[in-house]
FIKE-79859 format. One record per residue: residue number from 1; residue in one letter; z, x, y of N, C-alpha, C in turn. Coordinates in steps of 0.001 Angstrom, whole numbers, plus 500000, padded with zeros to 6 digits. Atoms other than C-alpha are relative to their C-alpha. Example, Ala and Ser with C-alpha at 12.3 -4.5 7.8 and 13.67 -1.06 7.14 Angstrom:
2
<site 1, 'A', <500000, 500890, 498810>, <507800, 512300, 495500>, <500000, 500900, 501200>>
<site 2, 'S', <499940, 499180, 498810>, <507140, 513670, 498940>, <500730, 499230, 501090>>
***
This chain:
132
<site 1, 'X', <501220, 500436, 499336>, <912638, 939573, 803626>, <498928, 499620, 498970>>
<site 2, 'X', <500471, 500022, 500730>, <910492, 940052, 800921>, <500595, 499764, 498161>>
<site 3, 'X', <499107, 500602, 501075>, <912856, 938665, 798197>, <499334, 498274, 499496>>
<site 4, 'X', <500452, 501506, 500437>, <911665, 935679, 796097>, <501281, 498784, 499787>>
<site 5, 'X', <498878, 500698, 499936>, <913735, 932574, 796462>, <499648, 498452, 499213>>
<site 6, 'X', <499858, 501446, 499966>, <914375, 929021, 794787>, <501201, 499518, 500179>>
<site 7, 'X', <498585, 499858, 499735>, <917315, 927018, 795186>, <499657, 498218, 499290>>
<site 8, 'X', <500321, 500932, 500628>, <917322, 924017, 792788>, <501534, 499039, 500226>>
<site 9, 'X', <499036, 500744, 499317>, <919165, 920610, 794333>, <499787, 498736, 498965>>
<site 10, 'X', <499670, 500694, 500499>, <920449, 918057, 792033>, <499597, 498548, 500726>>
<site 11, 'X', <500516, 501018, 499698>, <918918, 914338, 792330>, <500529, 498831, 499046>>
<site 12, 'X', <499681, 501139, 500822>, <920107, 911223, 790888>, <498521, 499543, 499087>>
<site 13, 'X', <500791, 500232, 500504>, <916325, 910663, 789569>, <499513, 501081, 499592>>
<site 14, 'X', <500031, 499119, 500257>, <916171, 914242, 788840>, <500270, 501231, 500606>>
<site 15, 'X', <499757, 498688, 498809>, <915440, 917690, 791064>, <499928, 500610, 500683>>
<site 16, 'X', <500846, 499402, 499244>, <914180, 919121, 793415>, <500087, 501943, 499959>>
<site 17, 'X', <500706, 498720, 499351>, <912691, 923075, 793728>, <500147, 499947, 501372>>
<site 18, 'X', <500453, 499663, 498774>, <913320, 924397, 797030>, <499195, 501363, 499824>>
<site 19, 'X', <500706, 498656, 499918>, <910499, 927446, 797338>, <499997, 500555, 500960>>
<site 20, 'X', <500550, 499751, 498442>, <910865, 927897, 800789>, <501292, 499973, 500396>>
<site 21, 'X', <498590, 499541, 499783>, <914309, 929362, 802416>, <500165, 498681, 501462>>
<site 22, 'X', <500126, 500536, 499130>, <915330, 927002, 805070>, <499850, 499723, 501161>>
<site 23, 'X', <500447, 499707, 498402>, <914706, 928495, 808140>, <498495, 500245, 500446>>
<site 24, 'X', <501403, 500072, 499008>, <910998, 928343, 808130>, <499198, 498947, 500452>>
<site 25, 'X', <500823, 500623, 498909>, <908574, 926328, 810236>, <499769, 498806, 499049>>
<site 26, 'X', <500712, 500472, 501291>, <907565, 924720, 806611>, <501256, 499291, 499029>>
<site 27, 'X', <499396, 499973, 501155>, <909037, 923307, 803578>, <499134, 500048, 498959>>
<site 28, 'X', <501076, 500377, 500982>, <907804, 923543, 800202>, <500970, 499786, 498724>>
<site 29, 'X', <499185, 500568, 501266>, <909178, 921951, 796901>, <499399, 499215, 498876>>
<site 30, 'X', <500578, 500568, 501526>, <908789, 920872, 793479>, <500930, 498501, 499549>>
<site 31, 'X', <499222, 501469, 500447>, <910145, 917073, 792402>, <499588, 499806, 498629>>
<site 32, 'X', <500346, 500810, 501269>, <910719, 916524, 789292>, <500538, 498802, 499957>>
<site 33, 'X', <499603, 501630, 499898>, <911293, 912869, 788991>, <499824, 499631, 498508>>
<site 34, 'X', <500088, 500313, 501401>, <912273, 911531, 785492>, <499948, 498744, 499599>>
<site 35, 'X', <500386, 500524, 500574>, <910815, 909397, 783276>, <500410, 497998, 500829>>
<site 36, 'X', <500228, 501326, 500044>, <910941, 905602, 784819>, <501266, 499471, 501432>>
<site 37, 'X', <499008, 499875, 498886>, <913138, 906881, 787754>, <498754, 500127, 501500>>
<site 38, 'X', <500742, 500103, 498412>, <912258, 906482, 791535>, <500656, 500434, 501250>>
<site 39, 'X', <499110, 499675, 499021>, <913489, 908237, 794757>, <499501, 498614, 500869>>
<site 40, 'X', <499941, 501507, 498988>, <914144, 905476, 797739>, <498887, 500060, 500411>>
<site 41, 'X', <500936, 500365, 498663>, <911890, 903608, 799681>, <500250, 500359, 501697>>
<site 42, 'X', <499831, 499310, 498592>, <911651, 905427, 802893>, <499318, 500031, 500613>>
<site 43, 'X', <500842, 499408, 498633>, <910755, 906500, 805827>, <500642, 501113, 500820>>
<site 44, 'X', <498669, 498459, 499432>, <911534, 909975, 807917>, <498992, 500018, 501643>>
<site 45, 'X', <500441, 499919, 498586>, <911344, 909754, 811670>, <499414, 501109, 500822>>
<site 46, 'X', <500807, 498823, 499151>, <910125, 913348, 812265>, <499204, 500326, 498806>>
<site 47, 'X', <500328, 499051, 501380>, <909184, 914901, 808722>, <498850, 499293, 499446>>
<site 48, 'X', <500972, 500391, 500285>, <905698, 914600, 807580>, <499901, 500983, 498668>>
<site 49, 'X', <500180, 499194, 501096>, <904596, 915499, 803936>, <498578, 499389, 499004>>
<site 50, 'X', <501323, 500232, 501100>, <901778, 915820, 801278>, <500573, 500353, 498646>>
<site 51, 'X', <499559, 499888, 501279>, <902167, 915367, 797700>, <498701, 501103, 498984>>
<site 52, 'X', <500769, 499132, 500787>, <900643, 917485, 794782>, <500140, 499408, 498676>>
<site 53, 'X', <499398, 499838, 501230>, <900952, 916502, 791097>, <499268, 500950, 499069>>
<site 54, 'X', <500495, 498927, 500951>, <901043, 919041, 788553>, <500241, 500270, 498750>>
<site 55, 'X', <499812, 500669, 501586>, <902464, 917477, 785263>, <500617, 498910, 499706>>
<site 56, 'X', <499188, 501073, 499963>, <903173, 914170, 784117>, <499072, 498883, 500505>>
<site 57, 'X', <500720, 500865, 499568>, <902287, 910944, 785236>, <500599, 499084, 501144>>
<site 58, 'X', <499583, 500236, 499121>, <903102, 909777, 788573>, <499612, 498706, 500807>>
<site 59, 'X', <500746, 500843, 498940>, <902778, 906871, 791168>, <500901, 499642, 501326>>
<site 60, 'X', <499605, 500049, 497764>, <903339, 906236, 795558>, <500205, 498695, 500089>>
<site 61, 'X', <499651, 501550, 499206>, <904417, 902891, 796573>, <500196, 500375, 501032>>
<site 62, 'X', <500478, 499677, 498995>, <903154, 903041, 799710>, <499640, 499089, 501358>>
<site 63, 'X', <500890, 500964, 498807>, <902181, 901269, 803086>, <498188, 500306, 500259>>
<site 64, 'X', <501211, 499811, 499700>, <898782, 900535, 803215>, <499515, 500130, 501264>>
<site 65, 'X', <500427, 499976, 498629>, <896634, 900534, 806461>, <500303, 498379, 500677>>
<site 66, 'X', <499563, 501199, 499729>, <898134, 896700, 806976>, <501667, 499801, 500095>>
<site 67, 'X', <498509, 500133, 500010>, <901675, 897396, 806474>, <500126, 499593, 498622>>
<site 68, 'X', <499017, 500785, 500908>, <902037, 895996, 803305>, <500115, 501070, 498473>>
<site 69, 'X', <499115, 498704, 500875>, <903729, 898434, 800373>, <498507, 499901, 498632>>
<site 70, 'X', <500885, 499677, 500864>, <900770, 899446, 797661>, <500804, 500889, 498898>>
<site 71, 'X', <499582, 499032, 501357>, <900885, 901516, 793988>, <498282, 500441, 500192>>
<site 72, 'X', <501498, 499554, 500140>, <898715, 904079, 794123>, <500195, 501217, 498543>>
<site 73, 'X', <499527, 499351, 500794>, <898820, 906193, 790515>, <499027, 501197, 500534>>
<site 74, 'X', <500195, 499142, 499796>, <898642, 909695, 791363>, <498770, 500932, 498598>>
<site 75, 'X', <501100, 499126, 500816>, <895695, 911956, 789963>, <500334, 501562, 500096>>
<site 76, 'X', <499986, 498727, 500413>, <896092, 915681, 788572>, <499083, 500524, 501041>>
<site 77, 'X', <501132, 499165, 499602>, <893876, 917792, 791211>, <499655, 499542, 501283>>
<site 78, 'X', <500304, 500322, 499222>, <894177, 915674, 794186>, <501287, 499625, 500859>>
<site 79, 'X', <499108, 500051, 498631>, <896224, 915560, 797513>, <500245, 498879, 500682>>
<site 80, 'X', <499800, 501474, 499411>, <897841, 912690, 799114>, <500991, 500724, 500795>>
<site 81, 'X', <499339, 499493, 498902>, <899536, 912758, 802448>, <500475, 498708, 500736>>
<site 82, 'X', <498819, 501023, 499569>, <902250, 910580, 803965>, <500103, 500295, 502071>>
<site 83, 'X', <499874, 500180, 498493>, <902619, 909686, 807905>, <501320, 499770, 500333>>
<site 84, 'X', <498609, 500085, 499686>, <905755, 909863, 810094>, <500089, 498236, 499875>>
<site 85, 'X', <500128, 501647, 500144>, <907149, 906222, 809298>, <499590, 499361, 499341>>
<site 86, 'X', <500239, 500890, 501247>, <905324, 905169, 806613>, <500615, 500012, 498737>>
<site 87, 'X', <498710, 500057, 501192>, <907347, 903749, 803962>, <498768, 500636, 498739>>
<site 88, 'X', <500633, 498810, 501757>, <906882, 905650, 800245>, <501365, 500336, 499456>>
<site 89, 'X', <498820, 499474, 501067>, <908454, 905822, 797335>, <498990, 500714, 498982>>
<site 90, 'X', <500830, 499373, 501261>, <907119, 908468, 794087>, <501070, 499577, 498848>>
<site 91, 'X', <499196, 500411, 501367>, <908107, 907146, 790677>, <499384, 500899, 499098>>
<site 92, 'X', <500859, 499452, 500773>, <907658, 908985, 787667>, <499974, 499025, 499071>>
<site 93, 'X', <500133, 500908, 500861>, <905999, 906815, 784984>, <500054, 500949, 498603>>
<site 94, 'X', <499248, 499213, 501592>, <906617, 909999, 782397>, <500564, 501159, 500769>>
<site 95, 'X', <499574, 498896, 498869>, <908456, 912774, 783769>, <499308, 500622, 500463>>
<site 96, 'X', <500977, 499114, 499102>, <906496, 914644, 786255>, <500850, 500997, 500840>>
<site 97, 'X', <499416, 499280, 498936>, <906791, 917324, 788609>, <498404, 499883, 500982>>
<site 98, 'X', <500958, 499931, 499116>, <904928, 917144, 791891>, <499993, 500995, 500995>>
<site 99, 'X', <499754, 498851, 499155>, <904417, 919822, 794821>, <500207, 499105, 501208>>
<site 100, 'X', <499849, 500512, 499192>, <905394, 918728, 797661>, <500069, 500793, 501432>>
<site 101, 'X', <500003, 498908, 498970>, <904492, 920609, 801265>, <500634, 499170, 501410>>
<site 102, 'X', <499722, 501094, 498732>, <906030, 919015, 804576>, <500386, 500733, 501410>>
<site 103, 'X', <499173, 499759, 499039>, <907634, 919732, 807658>, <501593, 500385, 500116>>
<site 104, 'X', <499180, 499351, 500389>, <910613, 921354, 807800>, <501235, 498617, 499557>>
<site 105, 'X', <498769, 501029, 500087>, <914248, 919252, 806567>, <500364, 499807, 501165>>
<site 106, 'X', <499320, 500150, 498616>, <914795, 917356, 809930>, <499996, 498677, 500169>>
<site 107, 'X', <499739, 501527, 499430>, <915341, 913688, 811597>, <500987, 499781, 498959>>
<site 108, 'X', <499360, 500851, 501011>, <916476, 911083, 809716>, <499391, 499029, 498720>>
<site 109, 'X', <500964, 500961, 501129>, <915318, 909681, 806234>, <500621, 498740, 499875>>
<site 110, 'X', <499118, 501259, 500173>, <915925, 906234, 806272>, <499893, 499098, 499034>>
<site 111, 'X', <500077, 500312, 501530>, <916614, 904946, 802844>, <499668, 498652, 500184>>
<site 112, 'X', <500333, 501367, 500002>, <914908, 901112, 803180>, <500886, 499481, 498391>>
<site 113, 'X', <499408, 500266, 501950>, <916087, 900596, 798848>, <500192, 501195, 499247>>
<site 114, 'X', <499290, 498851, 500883>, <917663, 903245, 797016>, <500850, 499166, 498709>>
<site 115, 'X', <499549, 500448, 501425>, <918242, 902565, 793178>, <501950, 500533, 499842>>
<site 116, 'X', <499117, 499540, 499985>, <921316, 904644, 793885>, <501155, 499842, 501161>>
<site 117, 'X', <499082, 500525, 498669>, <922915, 902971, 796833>, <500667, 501031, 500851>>
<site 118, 'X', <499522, 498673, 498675>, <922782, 906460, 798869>, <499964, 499399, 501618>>
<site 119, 'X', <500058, 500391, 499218>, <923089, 905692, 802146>, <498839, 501228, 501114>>
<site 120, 'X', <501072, 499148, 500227>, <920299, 907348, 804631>, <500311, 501536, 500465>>
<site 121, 'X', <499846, 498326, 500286>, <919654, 911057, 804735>, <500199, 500449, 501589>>
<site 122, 'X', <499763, 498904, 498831>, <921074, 912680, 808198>, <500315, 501017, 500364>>
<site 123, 'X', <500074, 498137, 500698>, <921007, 916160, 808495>, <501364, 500286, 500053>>
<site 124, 'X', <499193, 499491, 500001>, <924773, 916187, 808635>, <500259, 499584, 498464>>
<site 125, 'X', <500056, 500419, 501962>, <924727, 914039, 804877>, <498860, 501219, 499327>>
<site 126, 'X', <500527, 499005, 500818>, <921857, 916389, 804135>, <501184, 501633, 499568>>
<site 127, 'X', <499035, 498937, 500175>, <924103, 919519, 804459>, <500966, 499409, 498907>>
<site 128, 'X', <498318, 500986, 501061>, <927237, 917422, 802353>, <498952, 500378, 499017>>
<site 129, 'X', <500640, 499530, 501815>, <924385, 917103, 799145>, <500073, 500707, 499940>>
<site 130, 'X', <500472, 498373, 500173>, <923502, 920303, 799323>, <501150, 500871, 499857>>
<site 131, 'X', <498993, 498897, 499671>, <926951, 921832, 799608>, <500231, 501020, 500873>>
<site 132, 'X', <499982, 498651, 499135>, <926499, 924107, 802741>, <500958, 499662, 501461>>
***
């Protein structure tokens, strides 16, 4: 119950920190994203999340309030927050790690461009990465 947990998941652009066991209400996680690497352009039909950065140098390709995909370079000390459906990608421009708080692992992430030609994330492919 009171046991501390991470559970660190292998990424083609680096790794993710899970801090948060998977059965709660929440997620919470650490991305490290390396050096000049980018997770897909997406979108997640239920899962809502806010970013954190906390070393490194980072940036959001993003939908603006028009639809059309923006770069926004992330600042040390300040919070950015993502909507169900709006496309986003985080690149790291030097390796970074960011915090990342969201809604629990659920719907479907739907990979728009993936550098890695994954196909998109459904919680039965989520389980397969993960090994469970």
């Amino acid at each position: 119950m009171n046991s501390p947990y991470v559970r660190k998941i292998e990424k083609p652009w680096g790794y993710e920190l899970h801090w948060v066991p998977e059965n709660k209400s929440y997620m919470g996680k650490v991305l490290h994203i390396n050096a000049g690497a980018r997770i897909s352009l997406q979108t997640h039909d239920k899962k809502q999340e806010s970013w954190f950065l906390i070393g490194g140098e980072a940036k959001i390709i993003w939908d603006n309030e028009k639809g059309e995909l923006i770069e926004t370079i992330m600042e040390k000390g300040k919070g950015y927050a993502c909507q169900i459906n709006q496309r986003h990608r985080l690149a790291g421009i030097t390796d970074c790690d960011i915090i990342e708080v969201s809604t629990p692992e659920m719907g479907i992430t739907h990979r728009l461009e993936d550098d890695y030609k994954r196909p998109d994330e459904t919680p039965e492919v989520r389980k397969k990465e993960r090994g469970e």
